[in-house]
Structures are given as structure tokens and as C-alpha cells.
PyMOL Python script that loads the backbone (N, CA, C, O; Angstrom):
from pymol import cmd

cmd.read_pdbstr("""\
ATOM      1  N   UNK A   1      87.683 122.044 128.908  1.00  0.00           N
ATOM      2  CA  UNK A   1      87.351 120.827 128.193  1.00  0.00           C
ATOM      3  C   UNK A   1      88.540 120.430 127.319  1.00  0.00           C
ATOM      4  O   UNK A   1      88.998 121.220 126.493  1.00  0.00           O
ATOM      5  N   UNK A   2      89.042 119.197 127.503  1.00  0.00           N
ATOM      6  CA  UNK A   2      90.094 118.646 126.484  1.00  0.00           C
ATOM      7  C   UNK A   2      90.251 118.353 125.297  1.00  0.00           C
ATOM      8  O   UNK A   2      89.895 117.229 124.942  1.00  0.00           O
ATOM      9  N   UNK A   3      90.728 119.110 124.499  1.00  0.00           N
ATOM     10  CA  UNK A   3      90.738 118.779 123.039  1.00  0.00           C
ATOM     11  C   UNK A   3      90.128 117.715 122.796  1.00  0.00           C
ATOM     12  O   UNK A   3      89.998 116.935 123.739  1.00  0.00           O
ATOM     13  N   UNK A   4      89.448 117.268 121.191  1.00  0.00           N
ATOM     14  CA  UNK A   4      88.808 116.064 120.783  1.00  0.00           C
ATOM     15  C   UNK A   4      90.234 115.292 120.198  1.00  0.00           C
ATOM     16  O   UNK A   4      90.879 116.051 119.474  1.00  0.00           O
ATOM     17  N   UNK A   5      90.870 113.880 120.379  1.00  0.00           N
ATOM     18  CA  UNK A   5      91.858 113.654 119.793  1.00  0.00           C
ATOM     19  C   UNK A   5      90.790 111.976 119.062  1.00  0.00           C
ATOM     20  O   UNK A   5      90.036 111.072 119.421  1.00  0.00           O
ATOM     21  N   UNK A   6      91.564 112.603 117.761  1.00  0.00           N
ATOM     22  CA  UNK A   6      90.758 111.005 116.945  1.00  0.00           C
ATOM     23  C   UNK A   6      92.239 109.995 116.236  1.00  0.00           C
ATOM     24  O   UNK A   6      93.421 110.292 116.061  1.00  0.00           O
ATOM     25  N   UNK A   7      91.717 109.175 116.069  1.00  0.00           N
ATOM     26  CA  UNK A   7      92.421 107.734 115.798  1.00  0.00           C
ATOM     27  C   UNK A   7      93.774 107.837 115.659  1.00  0.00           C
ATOM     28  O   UNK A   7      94.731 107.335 116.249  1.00  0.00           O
ATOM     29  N   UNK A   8      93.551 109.133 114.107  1.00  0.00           N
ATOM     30  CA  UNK A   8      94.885 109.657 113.689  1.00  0.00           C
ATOM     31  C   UNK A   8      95.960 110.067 114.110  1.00  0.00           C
ATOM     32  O   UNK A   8      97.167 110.097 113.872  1.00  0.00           O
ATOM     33  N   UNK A   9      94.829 110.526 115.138  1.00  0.00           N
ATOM     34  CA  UNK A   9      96.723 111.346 116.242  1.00  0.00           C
ATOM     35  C   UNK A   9      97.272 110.148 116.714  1.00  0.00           C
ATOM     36  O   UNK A   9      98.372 109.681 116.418  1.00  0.00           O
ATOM     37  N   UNK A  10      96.312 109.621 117.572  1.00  0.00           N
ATOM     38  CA  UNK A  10      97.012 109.037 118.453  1.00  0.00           C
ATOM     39  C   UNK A  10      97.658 107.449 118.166  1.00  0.00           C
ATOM     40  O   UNK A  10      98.396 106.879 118.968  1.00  0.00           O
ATOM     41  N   UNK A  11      97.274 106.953 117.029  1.00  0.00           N
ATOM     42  CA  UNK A  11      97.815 106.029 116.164  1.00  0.00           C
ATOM     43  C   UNK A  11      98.596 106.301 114.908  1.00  0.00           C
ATOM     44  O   UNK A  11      97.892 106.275 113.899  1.00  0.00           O
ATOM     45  N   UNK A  12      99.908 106.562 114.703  1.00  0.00           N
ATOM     46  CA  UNK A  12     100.426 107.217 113.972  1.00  0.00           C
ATOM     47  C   UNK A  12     101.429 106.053 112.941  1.00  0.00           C
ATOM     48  O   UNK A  12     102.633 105.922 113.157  1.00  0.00           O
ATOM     49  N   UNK A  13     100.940 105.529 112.192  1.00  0.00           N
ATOM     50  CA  UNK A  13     102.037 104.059 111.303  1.00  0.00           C
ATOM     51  C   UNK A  13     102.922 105.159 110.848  1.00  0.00           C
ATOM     52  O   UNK A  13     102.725 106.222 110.259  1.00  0.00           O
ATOM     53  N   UNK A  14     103.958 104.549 111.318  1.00  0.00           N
ATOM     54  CA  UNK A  14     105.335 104.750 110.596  1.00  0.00           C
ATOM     55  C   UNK A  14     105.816 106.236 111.774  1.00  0.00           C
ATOM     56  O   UNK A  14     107.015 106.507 111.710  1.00  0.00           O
ATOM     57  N   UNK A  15     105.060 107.039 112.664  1.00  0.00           N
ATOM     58  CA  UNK A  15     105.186 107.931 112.248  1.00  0.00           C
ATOM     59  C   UNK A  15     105.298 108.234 114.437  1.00  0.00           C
ATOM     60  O   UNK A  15     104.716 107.457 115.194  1.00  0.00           O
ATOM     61  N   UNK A  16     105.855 109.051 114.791  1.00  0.00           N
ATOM     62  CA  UNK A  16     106.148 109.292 116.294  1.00  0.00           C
ATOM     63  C   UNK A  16     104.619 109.841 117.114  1.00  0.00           C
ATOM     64  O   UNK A  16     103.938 110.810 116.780  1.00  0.00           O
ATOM     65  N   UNK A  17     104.353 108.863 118.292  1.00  0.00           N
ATOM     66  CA  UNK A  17     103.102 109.290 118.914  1.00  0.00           C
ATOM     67  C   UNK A  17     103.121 110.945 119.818  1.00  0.00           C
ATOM     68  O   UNK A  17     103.611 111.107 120.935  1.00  0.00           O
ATOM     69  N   UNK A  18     102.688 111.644 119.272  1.00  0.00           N
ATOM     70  CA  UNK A  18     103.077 112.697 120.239  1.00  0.00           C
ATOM     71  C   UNK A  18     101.893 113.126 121.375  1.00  0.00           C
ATOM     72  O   UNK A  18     101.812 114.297 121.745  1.00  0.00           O
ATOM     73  N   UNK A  19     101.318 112.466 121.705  1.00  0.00           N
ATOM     74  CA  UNK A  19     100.042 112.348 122.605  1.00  0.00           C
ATOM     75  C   UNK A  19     100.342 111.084 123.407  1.00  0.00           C
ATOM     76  O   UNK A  19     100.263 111.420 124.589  1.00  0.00           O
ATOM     77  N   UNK A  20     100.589 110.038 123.339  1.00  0.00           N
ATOM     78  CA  UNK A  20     100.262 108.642 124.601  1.00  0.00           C
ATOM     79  C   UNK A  20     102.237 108.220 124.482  1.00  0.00           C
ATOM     80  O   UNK A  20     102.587 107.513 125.427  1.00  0.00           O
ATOM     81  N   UNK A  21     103.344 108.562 123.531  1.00  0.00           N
ATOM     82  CA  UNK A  21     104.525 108.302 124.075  1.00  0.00           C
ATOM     83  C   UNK A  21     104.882 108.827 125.520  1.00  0.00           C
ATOM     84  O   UNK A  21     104.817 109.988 125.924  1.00  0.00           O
ATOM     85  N   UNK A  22     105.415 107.289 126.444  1.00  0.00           N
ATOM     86  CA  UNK A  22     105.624 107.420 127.994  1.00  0.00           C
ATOM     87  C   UNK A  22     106.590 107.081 127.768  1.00  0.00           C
ATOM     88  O   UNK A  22     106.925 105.954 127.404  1.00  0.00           O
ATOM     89  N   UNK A  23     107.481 108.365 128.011  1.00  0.00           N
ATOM     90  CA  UNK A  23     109.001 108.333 128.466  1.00  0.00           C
ATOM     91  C   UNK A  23     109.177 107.312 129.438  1.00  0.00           C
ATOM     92  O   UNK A  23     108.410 107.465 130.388  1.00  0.00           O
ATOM     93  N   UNK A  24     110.115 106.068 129.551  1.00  0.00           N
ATOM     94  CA  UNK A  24     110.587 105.288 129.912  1.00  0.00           C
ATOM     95  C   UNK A  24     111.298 105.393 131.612  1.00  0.00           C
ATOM     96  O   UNK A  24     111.732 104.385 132.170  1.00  0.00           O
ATOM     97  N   UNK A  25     111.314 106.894 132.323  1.00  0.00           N
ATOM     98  CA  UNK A  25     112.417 107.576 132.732  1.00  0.00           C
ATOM     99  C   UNK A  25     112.790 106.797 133.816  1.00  0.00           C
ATOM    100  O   UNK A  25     113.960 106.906 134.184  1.00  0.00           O
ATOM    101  N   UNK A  26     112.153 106.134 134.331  1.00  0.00           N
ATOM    102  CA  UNK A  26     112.743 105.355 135.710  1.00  0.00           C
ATOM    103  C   UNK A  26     113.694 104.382 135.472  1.00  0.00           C
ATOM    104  O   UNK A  26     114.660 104.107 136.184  1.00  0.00           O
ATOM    105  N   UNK A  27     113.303 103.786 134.238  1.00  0.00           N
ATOM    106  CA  UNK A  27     114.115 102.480 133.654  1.00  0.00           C
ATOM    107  C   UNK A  27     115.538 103.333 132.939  1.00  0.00           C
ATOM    108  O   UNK A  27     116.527 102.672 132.621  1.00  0.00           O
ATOM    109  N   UNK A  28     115.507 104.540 132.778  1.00  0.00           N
ATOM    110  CA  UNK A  28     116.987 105.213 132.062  1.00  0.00           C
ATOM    111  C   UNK A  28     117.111 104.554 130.016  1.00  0.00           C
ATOM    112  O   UNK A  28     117.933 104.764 129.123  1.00  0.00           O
ATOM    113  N   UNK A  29     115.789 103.730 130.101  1.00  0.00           N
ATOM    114  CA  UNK A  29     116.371 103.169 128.173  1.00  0.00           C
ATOM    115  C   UNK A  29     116.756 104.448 127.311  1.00  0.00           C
ATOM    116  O   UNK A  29     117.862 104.486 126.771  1.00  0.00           O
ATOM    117  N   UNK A  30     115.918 105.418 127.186  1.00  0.00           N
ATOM    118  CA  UNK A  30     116.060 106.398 126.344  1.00  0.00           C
ATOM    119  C   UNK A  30     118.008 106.571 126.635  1.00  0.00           C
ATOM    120  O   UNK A  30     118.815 106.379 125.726  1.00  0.00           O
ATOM    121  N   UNK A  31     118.310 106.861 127.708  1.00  0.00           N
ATOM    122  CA  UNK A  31     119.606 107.382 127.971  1.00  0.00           C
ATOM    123  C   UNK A  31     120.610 106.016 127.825  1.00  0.00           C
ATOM    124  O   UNK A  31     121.799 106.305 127.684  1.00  0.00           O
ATOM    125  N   UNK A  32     120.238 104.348 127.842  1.00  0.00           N
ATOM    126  CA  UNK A  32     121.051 103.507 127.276  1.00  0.00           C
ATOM    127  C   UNK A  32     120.847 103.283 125.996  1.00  0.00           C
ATOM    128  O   UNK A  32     121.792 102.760 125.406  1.00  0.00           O
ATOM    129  N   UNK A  33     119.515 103.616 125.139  1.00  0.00           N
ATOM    130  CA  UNK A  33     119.531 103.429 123.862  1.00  0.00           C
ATOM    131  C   UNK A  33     120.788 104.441 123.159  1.00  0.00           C
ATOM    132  O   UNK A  33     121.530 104.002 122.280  1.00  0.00           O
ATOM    133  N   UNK A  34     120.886 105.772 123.667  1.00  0.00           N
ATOM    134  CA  UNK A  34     121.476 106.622 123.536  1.00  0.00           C
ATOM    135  C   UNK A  34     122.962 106.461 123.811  1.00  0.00           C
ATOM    136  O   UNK A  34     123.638 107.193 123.088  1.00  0.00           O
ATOM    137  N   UNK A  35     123.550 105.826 124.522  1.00  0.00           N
ATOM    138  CA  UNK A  35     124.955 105.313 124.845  1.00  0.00           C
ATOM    139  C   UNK A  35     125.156 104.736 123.592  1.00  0.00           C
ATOM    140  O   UNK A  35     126.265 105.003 123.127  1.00  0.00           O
ATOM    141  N   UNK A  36     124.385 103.968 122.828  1.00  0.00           N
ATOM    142  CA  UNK A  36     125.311 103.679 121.363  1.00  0.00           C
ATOM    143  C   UNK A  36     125.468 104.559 120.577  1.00  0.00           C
ATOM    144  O   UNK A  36     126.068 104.235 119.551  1.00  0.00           O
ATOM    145  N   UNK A  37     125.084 105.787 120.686  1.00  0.00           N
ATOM    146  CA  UNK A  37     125.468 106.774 119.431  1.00  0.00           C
ATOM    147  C   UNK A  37     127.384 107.157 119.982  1.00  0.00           C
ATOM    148  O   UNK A  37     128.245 107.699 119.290  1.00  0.00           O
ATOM    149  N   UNK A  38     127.502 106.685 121.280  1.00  0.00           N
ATOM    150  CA  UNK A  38     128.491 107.660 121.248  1.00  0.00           C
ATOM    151  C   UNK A  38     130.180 106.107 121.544  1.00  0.00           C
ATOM    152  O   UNK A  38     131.327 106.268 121.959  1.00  0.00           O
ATOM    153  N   UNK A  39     129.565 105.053 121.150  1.00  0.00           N
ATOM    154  CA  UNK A  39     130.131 103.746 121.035  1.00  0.00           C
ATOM    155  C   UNK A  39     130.113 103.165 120.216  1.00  0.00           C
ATOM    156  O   UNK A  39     129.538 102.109 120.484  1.00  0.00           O
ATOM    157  N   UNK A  40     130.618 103.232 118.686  1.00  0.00           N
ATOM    158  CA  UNK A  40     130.811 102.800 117.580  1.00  0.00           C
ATOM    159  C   UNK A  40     130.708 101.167 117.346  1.00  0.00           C
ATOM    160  O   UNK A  40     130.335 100.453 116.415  1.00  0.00           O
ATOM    161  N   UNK A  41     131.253 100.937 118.730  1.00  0.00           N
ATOM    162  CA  UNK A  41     131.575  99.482 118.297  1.00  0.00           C
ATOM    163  C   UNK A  41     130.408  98.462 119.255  1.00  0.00           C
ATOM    164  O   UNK A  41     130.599  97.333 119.707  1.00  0.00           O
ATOM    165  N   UNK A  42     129.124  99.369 119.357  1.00  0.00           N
ATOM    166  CA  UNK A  42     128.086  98.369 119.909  1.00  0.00           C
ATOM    167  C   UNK A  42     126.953  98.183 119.380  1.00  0.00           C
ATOM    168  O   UNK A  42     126.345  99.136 118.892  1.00  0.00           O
ATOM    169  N   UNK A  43     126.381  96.761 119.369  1.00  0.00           N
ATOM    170  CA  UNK A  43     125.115  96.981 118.883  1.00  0.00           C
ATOM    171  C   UNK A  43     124.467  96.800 119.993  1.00  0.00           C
ATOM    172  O   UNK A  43     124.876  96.618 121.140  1.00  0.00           O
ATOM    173  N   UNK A  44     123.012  96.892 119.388  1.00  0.00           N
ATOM    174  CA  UNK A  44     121.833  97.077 120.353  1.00  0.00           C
ATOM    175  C   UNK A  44     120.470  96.585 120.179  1.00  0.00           C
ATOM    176  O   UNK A  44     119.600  97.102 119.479  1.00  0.00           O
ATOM    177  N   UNK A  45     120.384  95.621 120.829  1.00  0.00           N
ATOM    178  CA  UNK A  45     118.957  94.828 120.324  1.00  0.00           C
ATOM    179  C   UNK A  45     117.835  95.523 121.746  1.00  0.00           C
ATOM    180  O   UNK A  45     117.822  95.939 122.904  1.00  0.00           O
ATOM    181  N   UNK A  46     117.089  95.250 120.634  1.00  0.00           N
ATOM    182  CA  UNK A  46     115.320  95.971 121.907  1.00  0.00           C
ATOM    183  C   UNK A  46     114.781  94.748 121.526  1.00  0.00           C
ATOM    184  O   UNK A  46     114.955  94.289 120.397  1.00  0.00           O
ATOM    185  N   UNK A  47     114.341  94.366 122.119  1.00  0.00           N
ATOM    186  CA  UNK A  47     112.924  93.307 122.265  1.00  0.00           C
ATOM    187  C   UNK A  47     112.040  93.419 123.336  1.00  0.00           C
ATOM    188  O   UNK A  47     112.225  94.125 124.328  1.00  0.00           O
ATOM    189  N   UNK A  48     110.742  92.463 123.043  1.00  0.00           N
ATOM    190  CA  UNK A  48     110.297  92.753 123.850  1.00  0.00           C
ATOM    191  C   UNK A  48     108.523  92.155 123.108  1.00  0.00           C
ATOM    192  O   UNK A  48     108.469  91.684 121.972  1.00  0.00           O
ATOM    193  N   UNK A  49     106.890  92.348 124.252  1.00  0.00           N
ATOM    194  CA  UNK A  49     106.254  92.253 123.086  1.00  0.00           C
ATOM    195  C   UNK A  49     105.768  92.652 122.406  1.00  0.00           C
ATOM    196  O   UNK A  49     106.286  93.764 122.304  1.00  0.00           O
ATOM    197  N   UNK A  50     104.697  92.555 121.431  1.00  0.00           N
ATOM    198  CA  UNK A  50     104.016  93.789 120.355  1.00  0.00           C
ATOM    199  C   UNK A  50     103.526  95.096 121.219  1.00  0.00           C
ATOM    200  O   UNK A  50     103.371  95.192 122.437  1.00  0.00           O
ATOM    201  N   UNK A  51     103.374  95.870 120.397  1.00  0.00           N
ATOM    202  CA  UNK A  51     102.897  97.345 121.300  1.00  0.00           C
ATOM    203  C   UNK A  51     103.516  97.725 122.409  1.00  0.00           C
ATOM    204  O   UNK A  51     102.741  98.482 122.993  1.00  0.00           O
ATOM    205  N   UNK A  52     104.295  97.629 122.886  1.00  0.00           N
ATOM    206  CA  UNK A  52     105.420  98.053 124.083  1.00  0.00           C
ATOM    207  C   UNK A  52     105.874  99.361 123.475  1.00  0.00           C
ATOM    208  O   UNK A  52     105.737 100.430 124.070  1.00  0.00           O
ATOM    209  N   UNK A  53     106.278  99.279 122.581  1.00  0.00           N
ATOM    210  CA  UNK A  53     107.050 100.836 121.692  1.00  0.00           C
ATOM    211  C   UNK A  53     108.576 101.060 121.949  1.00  0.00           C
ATOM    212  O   UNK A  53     109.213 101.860 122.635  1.00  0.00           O
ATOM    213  N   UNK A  54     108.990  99.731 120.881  1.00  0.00           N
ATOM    214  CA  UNK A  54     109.997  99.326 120.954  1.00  0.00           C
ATOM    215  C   UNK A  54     110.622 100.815 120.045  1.00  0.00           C
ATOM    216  O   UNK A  54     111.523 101.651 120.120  1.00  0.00           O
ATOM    217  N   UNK A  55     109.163 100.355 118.984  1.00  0.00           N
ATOM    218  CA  UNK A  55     110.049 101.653 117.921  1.00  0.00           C
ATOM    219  C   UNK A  55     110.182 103.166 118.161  1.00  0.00           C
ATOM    220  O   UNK A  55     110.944 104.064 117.802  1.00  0.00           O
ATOM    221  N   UNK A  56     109.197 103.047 118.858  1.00  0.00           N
ATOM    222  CA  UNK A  56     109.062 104.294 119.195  1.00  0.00           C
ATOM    223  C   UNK A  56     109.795 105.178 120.663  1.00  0.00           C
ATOM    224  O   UNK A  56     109.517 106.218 121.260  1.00  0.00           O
ATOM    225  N   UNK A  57     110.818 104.135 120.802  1.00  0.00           N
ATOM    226  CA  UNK A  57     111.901 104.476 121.859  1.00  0.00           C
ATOM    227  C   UNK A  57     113.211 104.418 121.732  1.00  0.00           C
ATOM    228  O   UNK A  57     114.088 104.855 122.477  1.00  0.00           O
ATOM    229  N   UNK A  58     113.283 103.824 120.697  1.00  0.00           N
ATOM    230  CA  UNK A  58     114.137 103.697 119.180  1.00  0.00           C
ATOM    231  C   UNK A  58     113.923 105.390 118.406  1.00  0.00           C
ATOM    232  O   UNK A  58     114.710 106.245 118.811  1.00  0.00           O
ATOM    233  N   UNK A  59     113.427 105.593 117.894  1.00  0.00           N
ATOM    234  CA  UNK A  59     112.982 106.423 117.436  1.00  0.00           C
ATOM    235  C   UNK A  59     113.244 107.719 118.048  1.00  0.00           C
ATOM    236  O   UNK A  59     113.952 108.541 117.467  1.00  0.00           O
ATOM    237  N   UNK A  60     112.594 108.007 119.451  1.00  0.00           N
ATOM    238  CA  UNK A  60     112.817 109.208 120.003  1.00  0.00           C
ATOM    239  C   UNK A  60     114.254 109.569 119.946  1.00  0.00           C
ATOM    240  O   UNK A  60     114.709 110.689 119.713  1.00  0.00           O
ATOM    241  N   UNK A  61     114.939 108.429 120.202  1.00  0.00           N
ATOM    242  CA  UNK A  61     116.473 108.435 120.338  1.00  0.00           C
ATOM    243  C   UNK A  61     117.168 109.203 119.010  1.00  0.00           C
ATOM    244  O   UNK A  61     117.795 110.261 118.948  1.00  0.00           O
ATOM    245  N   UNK A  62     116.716 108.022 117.758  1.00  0.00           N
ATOM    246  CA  UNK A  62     117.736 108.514 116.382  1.00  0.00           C
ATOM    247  C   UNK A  62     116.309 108.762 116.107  1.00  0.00           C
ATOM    248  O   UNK A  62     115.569 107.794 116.280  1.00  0.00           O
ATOM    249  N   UNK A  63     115.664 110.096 115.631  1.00  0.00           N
ATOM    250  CA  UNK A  63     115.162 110.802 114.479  1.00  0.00           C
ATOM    251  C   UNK A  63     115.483 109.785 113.287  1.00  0.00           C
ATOM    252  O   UNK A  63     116.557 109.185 113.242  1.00  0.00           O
ATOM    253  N   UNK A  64     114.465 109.629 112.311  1.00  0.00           N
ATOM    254  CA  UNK A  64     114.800 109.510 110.914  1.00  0.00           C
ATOM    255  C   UNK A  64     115.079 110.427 110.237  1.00  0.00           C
ATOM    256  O   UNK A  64     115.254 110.218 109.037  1.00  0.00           O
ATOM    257  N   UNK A  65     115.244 112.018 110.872  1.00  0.00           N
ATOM    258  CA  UNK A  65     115.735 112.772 110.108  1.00  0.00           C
ATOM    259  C   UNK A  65     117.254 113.014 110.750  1.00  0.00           C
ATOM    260  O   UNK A  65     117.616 114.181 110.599  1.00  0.00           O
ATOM    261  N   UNK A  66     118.082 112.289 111.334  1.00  0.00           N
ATOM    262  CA  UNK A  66     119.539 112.283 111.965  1.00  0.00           C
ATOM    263  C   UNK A  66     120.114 111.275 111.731  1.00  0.00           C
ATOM    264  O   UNK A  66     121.260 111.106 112.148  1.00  0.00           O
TER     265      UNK A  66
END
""", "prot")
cmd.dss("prot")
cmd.show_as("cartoon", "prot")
cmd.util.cbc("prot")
cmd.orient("prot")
């Protein structure tokens, strides 16, 4: 039987989903978001629409603790 998961987990403000985040992997973003850490001189816009998990692919990338 599968763990009970409530609101909290899986809606996390401010804070990284670690239950419903879907690695991106076919599309490679994680690994082009990641090409700007090592290119000083680029920026990088995400868009896109609400709830997609812009931030949170953002995020996986740069830690707020890095």
C-alpha cells in the first residue's frame, strides 16, 4: 500500500517538489538550463504558462543553497 501523501508534500511554496517533479529528460532543459553556469556571458529566460515548473527546473539546476 502507498504511503498517504497530503497537500503539504506535494505542494510545496517556495520550496522543491520532491514527489510529482518530472524531469524534463527528452527535451535536455535541465542540461541547457545548466550550460549557463558554465557561460558567464549568457542569460537565460524560461517562459512559458502558470504551473509548467518553470521554477522548479530553475531550481533543480541552481539550489538556493549554491
Amino acid at each position: 500500500m502507498p504511503a498517504t501523501l497530503y497537500y503539504e508534500d506535494v505542494f510545496v511554496p517556495g520550496g522543491f517538489p520532491r514527489h510529482t517533479y518530472n524531469p524534463k529528460g527528452t527535451l535536455q532543459l535541465e542540461e541547457k538550463v545548466s550550460d549557463a553556469a558554465r557561460n558567464l556571458c549568457k542569460l537565460v529566460v524560461v517562459t512559458g504558462h502558470t504551473e509548467l515548473g518553470k521554477t522548479v527546473l530553475v531550481r533543480s539546476v541552481f539550489p538556493r543553497d549554491s
